[in-house]
KOLVEXMI-92455 format. One line per 2 residues: number of its first residue (from 1); their letters; for each residue y negated, z, x of C-alpha. Coordinates in nm, 2 decimals. Each point is the difference from the previous one (the first is absolute). Layout:
<sites>
NUM) A) Y,Z,X; ...
</sites>
This chain:
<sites>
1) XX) 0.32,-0.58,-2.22; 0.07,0.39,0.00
3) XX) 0.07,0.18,-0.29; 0.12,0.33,-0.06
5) XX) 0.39,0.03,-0.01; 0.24,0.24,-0.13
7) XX) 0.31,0.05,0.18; 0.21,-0.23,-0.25
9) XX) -0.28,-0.33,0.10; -0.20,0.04,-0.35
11) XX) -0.35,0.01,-0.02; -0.21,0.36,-0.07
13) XX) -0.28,-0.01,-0.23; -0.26,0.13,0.24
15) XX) -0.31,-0.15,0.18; -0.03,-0.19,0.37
17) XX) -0.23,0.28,0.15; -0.13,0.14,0.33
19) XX) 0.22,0.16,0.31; -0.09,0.34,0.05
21) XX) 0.17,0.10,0.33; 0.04,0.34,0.25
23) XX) 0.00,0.03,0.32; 0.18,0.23,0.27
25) XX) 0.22,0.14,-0.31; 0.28,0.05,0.28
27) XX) -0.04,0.22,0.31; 0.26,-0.18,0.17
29) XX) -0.26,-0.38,-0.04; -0.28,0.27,0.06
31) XX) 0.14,0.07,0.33; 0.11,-0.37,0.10
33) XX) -0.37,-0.12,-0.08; -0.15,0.30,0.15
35) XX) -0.23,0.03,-0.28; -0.15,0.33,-0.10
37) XX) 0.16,0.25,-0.28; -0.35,-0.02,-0.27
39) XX) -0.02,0.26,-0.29; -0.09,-0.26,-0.19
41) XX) 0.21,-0.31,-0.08; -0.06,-0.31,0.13
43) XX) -0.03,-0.28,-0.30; -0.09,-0.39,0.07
45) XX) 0.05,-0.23,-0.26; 0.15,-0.36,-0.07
47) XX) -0.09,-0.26,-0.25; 0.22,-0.12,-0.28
49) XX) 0.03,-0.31,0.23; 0.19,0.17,0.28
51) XX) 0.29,0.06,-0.25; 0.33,-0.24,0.03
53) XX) 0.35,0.02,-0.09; 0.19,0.17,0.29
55) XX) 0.37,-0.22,-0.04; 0.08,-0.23,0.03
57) XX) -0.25,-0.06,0.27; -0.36,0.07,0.12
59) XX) -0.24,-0.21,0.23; -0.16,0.21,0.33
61) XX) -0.31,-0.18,0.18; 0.12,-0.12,0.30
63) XX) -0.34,-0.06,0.18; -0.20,0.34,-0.01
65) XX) 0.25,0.21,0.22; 0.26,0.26,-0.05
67) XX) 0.08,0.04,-0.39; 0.14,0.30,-0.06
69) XX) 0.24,0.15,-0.23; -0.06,0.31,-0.19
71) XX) 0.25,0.15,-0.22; -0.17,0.19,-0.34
73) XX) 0.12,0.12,-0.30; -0.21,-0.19,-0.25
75) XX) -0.09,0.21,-0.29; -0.08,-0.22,-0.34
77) XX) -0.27,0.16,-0.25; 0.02,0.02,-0.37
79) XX) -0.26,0.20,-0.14; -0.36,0.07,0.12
81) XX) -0.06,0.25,0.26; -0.32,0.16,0.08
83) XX) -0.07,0.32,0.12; 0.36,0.09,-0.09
85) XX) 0.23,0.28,0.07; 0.34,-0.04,0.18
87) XX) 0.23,0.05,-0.34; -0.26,-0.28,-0.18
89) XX) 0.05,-0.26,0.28; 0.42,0.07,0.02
91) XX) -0.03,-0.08,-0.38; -0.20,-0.34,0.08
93) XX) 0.27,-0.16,0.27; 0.17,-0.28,-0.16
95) XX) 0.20,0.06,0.30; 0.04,-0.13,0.37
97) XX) 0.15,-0.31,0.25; -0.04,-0.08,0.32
99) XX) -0.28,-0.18,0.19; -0.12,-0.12,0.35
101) XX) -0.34,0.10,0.04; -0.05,-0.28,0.25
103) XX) -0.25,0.04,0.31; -0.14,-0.26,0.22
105) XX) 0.01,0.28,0.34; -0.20,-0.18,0.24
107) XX) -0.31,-0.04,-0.29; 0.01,0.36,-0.10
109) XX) 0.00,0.11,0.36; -0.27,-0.22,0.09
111) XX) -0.19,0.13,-0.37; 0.08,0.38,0.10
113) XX) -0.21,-0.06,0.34; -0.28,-0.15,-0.18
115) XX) -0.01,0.27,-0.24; 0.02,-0.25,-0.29
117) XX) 0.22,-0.01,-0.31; 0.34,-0.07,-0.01
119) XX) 0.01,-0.28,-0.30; 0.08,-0.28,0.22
121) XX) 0.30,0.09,0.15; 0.15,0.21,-0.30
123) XX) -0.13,-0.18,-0.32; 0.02,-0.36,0.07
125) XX) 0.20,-0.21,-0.29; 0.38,0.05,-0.04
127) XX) -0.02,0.32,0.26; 0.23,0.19,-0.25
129) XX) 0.31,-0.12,-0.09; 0.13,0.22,-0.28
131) XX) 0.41,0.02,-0.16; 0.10,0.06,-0.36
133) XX) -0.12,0.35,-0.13; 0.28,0.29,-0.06
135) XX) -0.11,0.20,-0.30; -0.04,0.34,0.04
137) XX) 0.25,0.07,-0.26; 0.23,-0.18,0.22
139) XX) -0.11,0.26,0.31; 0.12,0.33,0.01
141) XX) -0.27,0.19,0.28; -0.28,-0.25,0.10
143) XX) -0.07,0.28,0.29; 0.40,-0.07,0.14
145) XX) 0.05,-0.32,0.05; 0.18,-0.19,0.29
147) XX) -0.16,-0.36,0.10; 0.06,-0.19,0.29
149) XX) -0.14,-0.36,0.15; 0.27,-0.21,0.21
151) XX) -0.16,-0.30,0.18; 0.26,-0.28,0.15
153) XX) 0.31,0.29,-0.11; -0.21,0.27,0.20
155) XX) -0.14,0.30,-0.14; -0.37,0.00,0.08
157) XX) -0.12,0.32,-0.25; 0.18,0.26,-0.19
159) XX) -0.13,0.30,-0.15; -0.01,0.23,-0.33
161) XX) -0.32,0.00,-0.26; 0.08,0.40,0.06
163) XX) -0.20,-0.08,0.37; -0.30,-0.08,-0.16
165) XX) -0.29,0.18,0.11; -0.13,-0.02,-0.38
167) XX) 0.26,-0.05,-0.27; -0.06,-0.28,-0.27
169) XX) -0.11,0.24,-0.23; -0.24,0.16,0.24
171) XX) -0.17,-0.32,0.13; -0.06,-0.17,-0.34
173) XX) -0.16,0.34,-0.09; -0.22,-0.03,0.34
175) XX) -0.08,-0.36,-0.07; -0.08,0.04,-0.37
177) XX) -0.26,0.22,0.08; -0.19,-0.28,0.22
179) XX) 0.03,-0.29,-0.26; 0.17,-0.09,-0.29
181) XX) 0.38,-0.20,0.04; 0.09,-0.21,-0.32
183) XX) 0.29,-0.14,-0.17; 0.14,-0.22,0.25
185) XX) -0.13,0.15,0.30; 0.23,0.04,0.28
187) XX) 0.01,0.29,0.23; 0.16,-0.06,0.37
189) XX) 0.08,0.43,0.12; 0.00,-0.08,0.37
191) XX) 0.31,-0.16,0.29; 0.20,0.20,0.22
193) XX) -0.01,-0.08,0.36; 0.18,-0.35,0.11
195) XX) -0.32,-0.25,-0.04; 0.13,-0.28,0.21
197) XX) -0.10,-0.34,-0.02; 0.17,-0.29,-0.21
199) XX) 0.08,-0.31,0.02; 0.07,-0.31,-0.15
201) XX) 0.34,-0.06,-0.10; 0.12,0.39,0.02
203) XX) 0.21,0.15,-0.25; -0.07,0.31,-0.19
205) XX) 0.20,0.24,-0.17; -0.20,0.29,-0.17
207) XX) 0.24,0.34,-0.19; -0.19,0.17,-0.22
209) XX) 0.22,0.27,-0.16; 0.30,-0.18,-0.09
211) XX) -0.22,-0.34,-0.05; -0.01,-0.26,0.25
213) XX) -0.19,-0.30,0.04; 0.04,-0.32,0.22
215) XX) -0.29,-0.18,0.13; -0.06,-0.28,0.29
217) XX) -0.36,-0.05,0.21; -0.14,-0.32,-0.03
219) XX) -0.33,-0.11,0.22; -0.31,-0.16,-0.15
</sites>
């Protein structure tokens, strides 16, 4: 069962809520999807139910086609947002981890060329395996930080938050004017390019800062 986790394994006191995530945050992904640069921000959401723990393993659906992985920082909300500005949403963060915002590719192509939603390949359950939360007092420039994903002892992505299209600050602010985010709420900012599928039985390695968090693929 997922809870929210500090860095030292202990519980914080905030709700199971929604995913709120962002798309083509990185020009580099952008480019490697060949999606289209939108003034606007792309937002889909996940249920509570798509949250699980990401060590010290996750389960992947092995008969739906390519599951990718999708390296995010995960920002964690403490205070209500709506309608906020940039220095009122930096002021809600509890702070920020890393997550897989995992994509069955082969049923969001096939959803894409029907022109339907994208739920079932992005929000079905456990599609967002999330580690222990740093707090931001542990964090010194949420818009520098290093973080990396390793699969099998190879480095798959790698990237900066200071290549994001919209910083944290600026896409909370953007998605706060669109609908509320609560107390428990967590907000995935977007991957770098890399998406790749995975498989059962790989090993991961994700760096985040000087954090780093081991995790193995299992198949369901």
């Amino acid at each position: 069962m997922y809870q929210h986790l500090d860095i030292n394994g202990k519980t914080i006191d905030l709700p199971l809520g929604k995913v709120v995530c962002l798309g083509g945050n990185y020009a580099d992904h952008i480019k490697e999807m060949s999606s289209l640069v939108t003034e606007e921000a792309v937002v889909f959401m996940k249920p509570s139910t798509a949250l699980v723990p990401l060590t010290p393993s996750f389960a992947i659906p092995t008969d739906k086609g390519a599951c990718h992985n999708e390296t995010e920082i995960a920002v964690l909300i403490q205070s209500k947002l709506c309608k906020a500005d940039e220095q009122t949403c930096l002021a809600a963060i509890w702070g920020l981890a890393m997550a897989q915002d995992l994509t069955l590719r082969d049923v969001q192509k096939r959803l894409k060329s029907q022109g339907r939603p994208w739920e079932r390949a992005k929000a079905f359950d456990a599609s967002c395996p999330v580690s222990a939360f740093i707090p931001m007092d542990n964090l010194t420039d949420i818009q520098n930080i290093d973080f990396s994903l390793a699969v099998n002892g190879e480095i798959r992505q790698a990237s900066n938050s200071a290549n994001m299209e919209r910083s944290i600050a600026q896409a909370l602010a953007e998605i706060s004017q669109q609908f509320t985010l609560l107390p428990g709420d967590i907000v995935l900012t977007g991957t770098p390019a890399g998406v790749a599928n995975l498989n059962p039985n790989d090993q991961l390695t994700l760096k985040f800062d000087q954090y780093e968090f081991k995790t193995s693929v299992l198949g369901n």
